[in-house]
RODO-2510 file (C-alpha; in nm, 4 decimals, decimal comma):
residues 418
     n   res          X          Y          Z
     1     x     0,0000     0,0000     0,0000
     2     x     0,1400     0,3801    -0,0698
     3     x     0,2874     0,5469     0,1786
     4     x     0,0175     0,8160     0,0326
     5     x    -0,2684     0,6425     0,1002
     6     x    -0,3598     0,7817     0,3838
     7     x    -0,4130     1,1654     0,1896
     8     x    -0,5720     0,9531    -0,0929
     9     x    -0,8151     0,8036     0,1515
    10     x    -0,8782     1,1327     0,3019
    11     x    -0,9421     1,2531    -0,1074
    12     x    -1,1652     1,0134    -0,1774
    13     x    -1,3282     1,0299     0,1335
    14     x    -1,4056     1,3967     0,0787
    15     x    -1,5984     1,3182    -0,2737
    16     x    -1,7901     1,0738    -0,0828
    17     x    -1,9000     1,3338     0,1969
    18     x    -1,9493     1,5975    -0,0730
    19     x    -2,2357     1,3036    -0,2049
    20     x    -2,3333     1,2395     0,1458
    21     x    -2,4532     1,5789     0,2076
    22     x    -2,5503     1,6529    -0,1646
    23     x    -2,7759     1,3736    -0,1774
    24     x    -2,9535     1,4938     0,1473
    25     x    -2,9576     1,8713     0,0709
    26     x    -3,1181     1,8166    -0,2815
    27     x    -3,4676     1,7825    -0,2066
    28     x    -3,5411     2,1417    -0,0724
    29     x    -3,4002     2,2808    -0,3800
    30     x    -3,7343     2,1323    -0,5974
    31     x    -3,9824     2,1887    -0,2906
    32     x    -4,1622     2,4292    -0,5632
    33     x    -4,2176     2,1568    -0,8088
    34     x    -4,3052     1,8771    -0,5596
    35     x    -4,5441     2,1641    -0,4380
    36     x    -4,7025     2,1768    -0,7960
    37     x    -4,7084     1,8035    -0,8806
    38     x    -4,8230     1,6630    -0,5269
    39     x    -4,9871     1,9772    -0,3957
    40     x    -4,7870     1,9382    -0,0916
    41     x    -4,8758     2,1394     0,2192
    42     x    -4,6478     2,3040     0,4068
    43     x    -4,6209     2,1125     0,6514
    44     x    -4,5497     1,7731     0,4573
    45     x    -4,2436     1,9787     0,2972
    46     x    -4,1384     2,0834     0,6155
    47     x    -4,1864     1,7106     0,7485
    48     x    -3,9388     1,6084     0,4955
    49     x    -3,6577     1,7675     0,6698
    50     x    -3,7998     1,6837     1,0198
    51     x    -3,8310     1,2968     0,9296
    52     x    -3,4525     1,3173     0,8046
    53     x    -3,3474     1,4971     1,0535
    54     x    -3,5120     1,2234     1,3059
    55     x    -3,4547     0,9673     1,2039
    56     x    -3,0541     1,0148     1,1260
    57     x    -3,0526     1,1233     1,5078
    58     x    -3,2247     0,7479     1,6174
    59     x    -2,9876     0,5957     1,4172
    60     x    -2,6338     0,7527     1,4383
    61     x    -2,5852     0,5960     1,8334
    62     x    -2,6506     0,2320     1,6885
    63     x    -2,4593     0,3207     1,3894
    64     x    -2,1286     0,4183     1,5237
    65     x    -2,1633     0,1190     1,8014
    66     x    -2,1721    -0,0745     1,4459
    67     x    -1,9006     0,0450     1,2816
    68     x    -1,6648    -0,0370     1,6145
    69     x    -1,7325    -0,3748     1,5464
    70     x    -1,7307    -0,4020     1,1275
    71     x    -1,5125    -0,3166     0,8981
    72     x    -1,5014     0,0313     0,8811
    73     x    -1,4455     0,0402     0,5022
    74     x    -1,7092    -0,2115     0,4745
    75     x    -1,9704     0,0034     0,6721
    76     x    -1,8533     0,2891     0,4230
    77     x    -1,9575     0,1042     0,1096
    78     x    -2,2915    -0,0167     0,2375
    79     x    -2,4082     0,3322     0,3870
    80     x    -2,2940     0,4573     0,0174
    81     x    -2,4950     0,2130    -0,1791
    82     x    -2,7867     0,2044     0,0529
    83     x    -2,8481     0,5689     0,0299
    84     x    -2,7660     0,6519    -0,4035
    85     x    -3,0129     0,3284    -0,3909
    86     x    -3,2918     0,5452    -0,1923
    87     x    -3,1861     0,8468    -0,4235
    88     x    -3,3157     0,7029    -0,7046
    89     x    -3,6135     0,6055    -0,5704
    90     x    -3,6528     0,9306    -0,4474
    91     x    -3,6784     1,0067    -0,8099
    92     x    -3,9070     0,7404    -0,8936
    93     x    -4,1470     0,8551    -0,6130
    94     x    -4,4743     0,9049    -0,7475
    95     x    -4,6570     1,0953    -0,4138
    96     x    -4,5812     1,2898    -0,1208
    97     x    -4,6218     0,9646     0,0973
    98     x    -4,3484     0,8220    -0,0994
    99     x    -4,1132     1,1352    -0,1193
   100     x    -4,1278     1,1179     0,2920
   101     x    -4,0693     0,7195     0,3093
   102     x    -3,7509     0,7584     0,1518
   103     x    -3,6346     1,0562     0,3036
   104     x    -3,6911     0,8478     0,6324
   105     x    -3,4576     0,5868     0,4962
   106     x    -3,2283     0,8383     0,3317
   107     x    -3,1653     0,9721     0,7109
   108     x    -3,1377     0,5467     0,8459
   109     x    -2,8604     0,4964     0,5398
   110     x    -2,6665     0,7841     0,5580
   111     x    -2,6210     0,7720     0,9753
   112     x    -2,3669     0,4946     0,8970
   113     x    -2,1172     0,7134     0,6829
   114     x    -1,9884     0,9737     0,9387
   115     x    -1,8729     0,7706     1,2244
   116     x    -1,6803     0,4743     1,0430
   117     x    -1,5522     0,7623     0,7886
   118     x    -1,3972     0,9760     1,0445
   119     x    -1,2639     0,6517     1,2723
   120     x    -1,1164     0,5025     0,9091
   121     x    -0,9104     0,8271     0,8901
   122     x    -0,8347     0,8361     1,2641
   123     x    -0,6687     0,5193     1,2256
   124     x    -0,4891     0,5933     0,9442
   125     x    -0,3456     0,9706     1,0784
   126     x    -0,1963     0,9921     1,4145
   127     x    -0,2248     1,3299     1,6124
   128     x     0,0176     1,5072     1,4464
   129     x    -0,1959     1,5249     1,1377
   130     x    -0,5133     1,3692     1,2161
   131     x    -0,7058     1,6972     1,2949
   132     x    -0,6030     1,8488     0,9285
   133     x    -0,7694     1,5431     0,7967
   134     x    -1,0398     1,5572     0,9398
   135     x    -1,0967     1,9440     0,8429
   136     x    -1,0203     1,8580     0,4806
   137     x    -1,3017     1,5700     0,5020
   138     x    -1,5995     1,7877     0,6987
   139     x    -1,4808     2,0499     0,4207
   140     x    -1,5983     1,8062     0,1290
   141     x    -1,9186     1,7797     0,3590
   142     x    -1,9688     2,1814     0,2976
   143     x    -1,8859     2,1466    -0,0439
   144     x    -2,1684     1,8872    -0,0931
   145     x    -2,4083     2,0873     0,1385
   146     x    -2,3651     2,4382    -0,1649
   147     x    -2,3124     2,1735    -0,4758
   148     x    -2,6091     1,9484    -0,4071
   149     x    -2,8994     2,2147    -0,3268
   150     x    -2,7816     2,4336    -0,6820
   151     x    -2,7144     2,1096    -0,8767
   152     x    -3,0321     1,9611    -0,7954
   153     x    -3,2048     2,3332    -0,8641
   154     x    -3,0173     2,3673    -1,2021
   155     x    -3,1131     2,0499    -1,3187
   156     x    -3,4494     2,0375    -1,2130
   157     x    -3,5177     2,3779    -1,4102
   158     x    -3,4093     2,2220    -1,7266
   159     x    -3,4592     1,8629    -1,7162
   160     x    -3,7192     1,8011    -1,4139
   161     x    -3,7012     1,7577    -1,0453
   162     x    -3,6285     1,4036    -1,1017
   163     x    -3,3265     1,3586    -1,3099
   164     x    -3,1218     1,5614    -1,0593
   165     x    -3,1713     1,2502    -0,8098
   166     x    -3,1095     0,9606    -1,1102
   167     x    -2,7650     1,1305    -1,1323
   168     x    -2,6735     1,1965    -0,7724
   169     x    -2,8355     0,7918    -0,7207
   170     x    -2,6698     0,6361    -1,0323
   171     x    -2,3449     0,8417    -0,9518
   172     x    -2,3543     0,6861    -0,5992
   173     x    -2,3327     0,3557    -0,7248
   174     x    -2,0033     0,3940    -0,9413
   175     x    -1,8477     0,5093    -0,7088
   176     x    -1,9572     0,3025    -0,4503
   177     x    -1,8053     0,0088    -0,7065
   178     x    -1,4934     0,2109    -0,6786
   179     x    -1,5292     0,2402    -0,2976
   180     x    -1,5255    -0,1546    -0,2670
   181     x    -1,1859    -0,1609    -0,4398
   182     x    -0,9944     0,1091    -0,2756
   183     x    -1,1144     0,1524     0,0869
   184     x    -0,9347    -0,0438     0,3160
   185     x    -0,9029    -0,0934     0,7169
   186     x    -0,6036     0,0176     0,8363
   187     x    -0,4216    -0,3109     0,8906
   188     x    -0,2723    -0,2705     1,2755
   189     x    -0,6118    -0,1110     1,3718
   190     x    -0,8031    -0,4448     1,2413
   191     x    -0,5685    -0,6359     1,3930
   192     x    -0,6163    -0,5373     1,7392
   193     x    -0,9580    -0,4554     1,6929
   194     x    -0,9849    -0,8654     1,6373
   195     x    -0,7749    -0,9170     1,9262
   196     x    -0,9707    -0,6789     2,1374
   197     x    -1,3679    -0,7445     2,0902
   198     x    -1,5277    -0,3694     2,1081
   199     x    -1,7290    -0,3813     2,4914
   200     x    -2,1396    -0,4530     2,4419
   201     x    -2,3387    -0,1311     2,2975
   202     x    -2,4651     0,0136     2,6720
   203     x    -2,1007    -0,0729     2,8015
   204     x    -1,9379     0,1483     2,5746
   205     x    -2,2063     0,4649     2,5821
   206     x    -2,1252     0,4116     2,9586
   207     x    -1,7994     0,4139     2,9649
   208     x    -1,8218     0,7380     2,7474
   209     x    -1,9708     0,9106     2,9730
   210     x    -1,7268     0,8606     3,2419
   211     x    -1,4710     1,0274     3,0816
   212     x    -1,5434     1,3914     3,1796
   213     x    -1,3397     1,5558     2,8738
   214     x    -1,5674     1,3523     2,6402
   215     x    -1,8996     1,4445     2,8247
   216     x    -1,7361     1,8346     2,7801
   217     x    -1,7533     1,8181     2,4225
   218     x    -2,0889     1,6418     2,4017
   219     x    -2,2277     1,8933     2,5423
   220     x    -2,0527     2,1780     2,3943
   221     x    -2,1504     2,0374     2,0589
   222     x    -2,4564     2,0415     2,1503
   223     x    -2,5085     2,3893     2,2486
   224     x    -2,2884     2,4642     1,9648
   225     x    -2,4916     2,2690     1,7085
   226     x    -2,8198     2,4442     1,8427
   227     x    -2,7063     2,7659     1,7035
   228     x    -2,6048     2,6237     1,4013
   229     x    -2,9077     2,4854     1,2814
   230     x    -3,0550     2,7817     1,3789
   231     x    -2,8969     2,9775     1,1688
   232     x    -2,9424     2,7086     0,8403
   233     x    -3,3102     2,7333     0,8491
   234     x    -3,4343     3,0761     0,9432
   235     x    -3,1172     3,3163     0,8034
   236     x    -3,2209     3,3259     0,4567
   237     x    -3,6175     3,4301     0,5853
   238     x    -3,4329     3,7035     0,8203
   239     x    -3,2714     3,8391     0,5000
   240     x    -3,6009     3,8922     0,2899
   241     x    -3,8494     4,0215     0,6078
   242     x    -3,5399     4,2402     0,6942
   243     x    -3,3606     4,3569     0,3649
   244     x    -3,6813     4,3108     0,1476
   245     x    -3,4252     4,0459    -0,0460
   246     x    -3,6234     3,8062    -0,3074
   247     x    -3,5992     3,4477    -0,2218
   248     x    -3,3036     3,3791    -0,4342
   249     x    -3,1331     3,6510    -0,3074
   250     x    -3,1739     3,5620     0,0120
   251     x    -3,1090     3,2348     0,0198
   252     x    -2,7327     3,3344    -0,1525
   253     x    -2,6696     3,5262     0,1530
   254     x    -2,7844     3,3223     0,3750
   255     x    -2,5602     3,0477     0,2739
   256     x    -2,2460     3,1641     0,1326
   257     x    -2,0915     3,3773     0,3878
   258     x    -2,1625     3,1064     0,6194
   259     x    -2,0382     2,7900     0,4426
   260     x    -1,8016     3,0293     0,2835
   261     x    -1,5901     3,1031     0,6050
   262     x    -1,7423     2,7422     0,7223
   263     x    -1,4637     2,6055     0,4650
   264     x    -1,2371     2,8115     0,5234
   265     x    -1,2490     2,7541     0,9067
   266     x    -1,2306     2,3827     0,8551
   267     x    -0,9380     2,3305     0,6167
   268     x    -0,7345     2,6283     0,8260
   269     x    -0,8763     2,4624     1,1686
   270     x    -0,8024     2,1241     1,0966
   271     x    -0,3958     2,2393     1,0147
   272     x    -0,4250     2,5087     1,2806
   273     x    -0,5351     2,2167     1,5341
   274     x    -0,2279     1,9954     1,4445
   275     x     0,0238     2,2554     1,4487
   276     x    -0,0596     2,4015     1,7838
   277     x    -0,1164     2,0866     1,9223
   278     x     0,2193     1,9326     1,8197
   279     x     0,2961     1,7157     2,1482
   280     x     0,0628     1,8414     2,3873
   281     x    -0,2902     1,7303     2,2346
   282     x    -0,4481     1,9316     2,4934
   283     x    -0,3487     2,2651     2,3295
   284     x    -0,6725     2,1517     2,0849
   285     x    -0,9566     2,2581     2,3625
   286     x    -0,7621     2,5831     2,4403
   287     x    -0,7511     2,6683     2,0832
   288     x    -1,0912     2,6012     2,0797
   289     x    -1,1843     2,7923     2,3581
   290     x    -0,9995     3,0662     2,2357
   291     x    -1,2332     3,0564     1,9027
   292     x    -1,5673     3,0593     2,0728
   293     x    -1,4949     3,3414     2,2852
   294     x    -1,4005     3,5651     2,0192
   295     x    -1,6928     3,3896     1,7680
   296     x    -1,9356     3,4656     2,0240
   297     x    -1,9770     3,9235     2,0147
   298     x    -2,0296     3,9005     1,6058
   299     x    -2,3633     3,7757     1,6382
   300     x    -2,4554     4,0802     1,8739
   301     x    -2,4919     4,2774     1,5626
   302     x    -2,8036     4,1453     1,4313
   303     x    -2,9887     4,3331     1,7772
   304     x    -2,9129     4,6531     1,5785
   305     x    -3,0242     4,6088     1,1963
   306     x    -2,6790     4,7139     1,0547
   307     x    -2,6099     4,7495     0,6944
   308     x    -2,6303     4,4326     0,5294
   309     x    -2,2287     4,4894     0,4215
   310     x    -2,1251     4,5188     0,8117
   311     x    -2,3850     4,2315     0,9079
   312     x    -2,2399     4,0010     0,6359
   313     x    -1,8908     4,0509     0,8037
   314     x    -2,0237     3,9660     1,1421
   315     x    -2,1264     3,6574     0,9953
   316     x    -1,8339     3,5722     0,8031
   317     x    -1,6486     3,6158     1,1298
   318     x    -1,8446     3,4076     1,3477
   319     x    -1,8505     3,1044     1,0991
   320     x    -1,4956     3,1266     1,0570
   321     x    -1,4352     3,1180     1,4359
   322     x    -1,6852     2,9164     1,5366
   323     x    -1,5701     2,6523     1,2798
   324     x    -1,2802     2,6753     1,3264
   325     x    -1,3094     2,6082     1,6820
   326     x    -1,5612     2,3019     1,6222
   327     x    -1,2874     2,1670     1,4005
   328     x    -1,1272     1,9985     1,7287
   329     x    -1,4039     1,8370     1,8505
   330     x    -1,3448     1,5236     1,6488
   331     x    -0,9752     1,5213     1,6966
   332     x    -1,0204     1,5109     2,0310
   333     x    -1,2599     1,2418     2,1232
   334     x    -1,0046     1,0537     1,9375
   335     x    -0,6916     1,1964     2,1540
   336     x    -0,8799     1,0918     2,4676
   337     x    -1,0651     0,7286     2,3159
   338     x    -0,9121     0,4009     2,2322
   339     x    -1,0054     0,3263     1,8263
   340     x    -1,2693     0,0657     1,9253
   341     x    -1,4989     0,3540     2,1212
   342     x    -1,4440     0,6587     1,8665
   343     x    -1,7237     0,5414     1,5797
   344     x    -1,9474     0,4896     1,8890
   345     x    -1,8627     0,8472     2,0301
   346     x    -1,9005     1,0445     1,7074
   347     x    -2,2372     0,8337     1,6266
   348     x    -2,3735     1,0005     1,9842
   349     x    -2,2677     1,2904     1,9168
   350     x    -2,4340     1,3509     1,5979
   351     x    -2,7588     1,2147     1,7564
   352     x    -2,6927     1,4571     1,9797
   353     x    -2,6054     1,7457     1,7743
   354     x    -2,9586     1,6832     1,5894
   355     x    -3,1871     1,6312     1,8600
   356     x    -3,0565     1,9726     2,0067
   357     x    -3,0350     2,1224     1,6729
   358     x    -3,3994     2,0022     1,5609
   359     x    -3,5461     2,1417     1,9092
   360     x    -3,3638     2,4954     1,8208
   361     x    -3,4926     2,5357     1,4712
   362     x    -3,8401     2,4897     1,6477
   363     x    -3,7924     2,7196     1,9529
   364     x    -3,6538     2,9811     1,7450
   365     x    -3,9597     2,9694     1,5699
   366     x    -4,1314     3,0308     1,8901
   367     x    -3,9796     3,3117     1,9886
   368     x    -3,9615     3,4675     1,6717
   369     x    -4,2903     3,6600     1,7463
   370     x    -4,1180     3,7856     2,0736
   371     x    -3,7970     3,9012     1,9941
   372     x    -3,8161     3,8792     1,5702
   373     x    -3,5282     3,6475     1,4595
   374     x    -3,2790     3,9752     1,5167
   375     x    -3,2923     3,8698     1,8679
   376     x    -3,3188     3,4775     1,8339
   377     x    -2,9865     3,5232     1,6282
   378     x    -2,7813     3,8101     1,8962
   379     x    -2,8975     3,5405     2,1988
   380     x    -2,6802     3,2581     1,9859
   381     x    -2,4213     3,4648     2,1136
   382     x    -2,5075     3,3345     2,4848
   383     x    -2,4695     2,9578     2,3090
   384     x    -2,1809     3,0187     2,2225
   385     x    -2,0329     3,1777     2,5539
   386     x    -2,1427     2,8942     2,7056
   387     x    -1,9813     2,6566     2,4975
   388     x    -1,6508     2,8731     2,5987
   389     x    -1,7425     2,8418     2,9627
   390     x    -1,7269     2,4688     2,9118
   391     x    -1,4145     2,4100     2,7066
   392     x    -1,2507     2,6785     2,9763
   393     x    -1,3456     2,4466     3,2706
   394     x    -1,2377     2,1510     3,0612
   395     x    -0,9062     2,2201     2,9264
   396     x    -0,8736     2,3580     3,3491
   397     x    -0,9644     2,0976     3,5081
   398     x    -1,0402     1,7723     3,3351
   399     x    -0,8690     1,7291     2,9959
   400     x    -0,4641     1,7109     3,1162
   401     x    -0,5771     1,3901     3,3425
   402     x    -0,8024     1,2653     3,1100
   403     x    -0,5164     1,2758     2,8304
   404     x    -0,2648     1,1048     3,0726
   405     x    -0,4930     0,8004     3,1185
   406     x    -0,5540     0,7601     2,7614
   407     x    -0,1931     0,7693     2,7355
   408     x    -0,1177     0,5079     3,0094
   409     x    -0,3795     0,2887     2,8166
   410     x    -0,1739     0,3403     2,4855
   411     x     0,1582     0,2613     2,7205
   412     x     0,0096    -0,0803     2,8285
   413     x    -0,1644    -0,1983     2,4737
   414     x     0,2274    -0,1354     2,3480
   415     x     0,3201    -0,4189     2,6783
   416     x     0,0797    -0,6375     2,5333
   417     x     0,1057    -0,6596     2,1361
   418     x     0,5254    -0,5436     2,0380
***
């Protein structure tokens, strides 16, 4: 095997991600056609999100358990085919009943991809350059988040709402063929994972969860991923009640300066995290910290209705910090976790990150009518000084003993297999 492989995995893995997220961010793109051929309701095309949404949450926990005990390369190329498979029947759907069946099992499918993904390239990059891996592969994620939604519009304009899916489903599957040839576990992480059967499903969640560092970035992710959401769903509606923008306007602004400095806080986050980190992985929480306190005053702007120019740069700035802070979340759980617990970690804390994200998009909505979404968006501010105020108490208090008993555990699996 190259000695490249590892940057070719992480390549590859990207284009897969960029699907991933394509494939799931396509369908609101036609919502006006499936509108005018099912007269859908408003709330069946909100549903559509909700049941994805939902039903990826149920299923990343049991997913990641899974991929701690499979193949991780193997989990990769089932997730793939499973969902392009219920992509193109997504485009074969002939009612609203069936749009939201497969959107269901688009969310089941797709839970599996994230956790083996990311564990596949943790076991392939140590610390030194794990975190820039990472970065690069949650970048392909953005990429696919802005490619899907405008290929799936373009195509639907000219050739139908449905063809857009056909491609994105048909396209899955070659490269899913692809995917079965060149993925591979990485072979010292297989072995021991043979040698060392993964602890039972409840065992493992538990022993998560006694690892204070870990719980710390559970639950700054959550808070974290709360604004987040918030901010996907309801910015571009701020921009056309506020600046009078028309939807397609709108829904430009609302997205690029945040995936915009999104990418550009992953890629620079991910080599930012490995360079500062360097022998001490517990320089990646401070340099997190660090992020989220100076992400958090941006967002303070939208209580005063600047012009759209300085409110654009707010955002730009708080993406780029906030991801860019973010960015070491992974990385970590897999400083502080042996391999055989971090698919199991990351699939909680997506289902984690959704729930919490799912319950702000709808309490946003509630207080919209209170404060106006001016407010809803300066209090993510507060979310995001709390998330400081936890990764400030962690790297503090918890993470430099946490790190040394991961380290004693990596000491005495060394004793046991030379």
């Amino acid at each position: 095997m190259s000695a490249n492989y590892k940057w070719q995995l992480v390549g590859f893995l990207f284009c897969i991600g960029a699907l991933n997220y394509g494939d799931r961010t396509a369908i609101s793109s036609v919502f006006p056609l499936l509108r005018t051929q099912f007269n859908a309701t408003d709330v069946e095309l909100g549903a559509i999100g909700t049941l994805f949404l939902w039903c990826y949450a149920i299923a990343s926990p049991i997913a990641g358990s899974l991929a701690d005990r499979v193949s991780r390369s193997r989990a990769i190329v089932i997730s793939l085919v499973g969902w392009s498979v219920i992509t193109l029947l997504t485009g074969l759907a002939t009612s609203m009943t069936q749009i939201l069946i497969t959107r269901a099992l688009l969310g089941f499918a797709e839970a599996a991809y994230l956790p083996a993904a990311i564990a596949l390239i943790a076991d392939y990059h140590s610390s030194k350059t794990r975190a820039t891996a990472i970065g690069l592969h949650t970048a392909g994620l953005t990429f696919g988040l802005v490619a899907g939604g405008a290929g799936a519009g373009y195509l639907a304009e000219h050739f139908g709402w449905r063809f857009g899916f056909m491609i994105l489903g048909a396209g899955g599957l070659v490269l899913a063929a692809f995917a079965h040839w060149f993925l591979r576990d990485q072979s010292s992480a297989a072995e021991r994972a043979r040698a060392e059967p993964p602890l039972p499903v409840f065992r493992s969640i538990a022993t998560l969860l006694t690892i204070p560092s870990v719980v710390i970035v559970f639950v700054e992710a959550m808070i974290v991923a709360v604004g987040t959401w918030i901010f996907l769903n309801w910015l571009p509606l701020y921009f056309t009640e506020t600046y009078k923008m028309s939807l397609a306007a709108a829904g430009f602004t609302g997205t690029f300066m945040l995936q915009g400095a999104a990418t550009i806080g992953l890629i620079s986050g991910g080599y930012l995290s490995d360079a500062v980190a360097g022998s001490q992985p517990r320089r990646r929480m401070l340099l997190q910290t660090i992020c989220y306190w100076l992400a958090a005053p941006f967002l303070l702007a939208f209580l005063y209705e600047p012009r759209l120019a300085i409110l654009n740069a707010s955002i730009f700035c708080f993406s780029l910090f906030g991801r860019t802070g973010s960015t070491n979340e992974t990385p970590l759980l897999c400083d502080l976790l042996a391999p055989k617990l971090r698919s199991t970690a990351i699939g909680l804390m997506n289902a984690a990150n959704c729930f919490a994200g799912g319950l702000g998009v709808i309490l946003a909505g509630v207080f919209k009518s209170t404060f106006g979404l001016g407010g809803v968006f300066g209090g993510i501010s507060a979310l995001m000084v709390a998330g400081a105020i936890l990764t400030t108490l962690g790297y503090a208090v918890f993470l430099k003993r946490d790190l040394a008993r991961r380290e004693k555990e990596i000491e005495a699996t060394a004793l046991s297999y030379p």
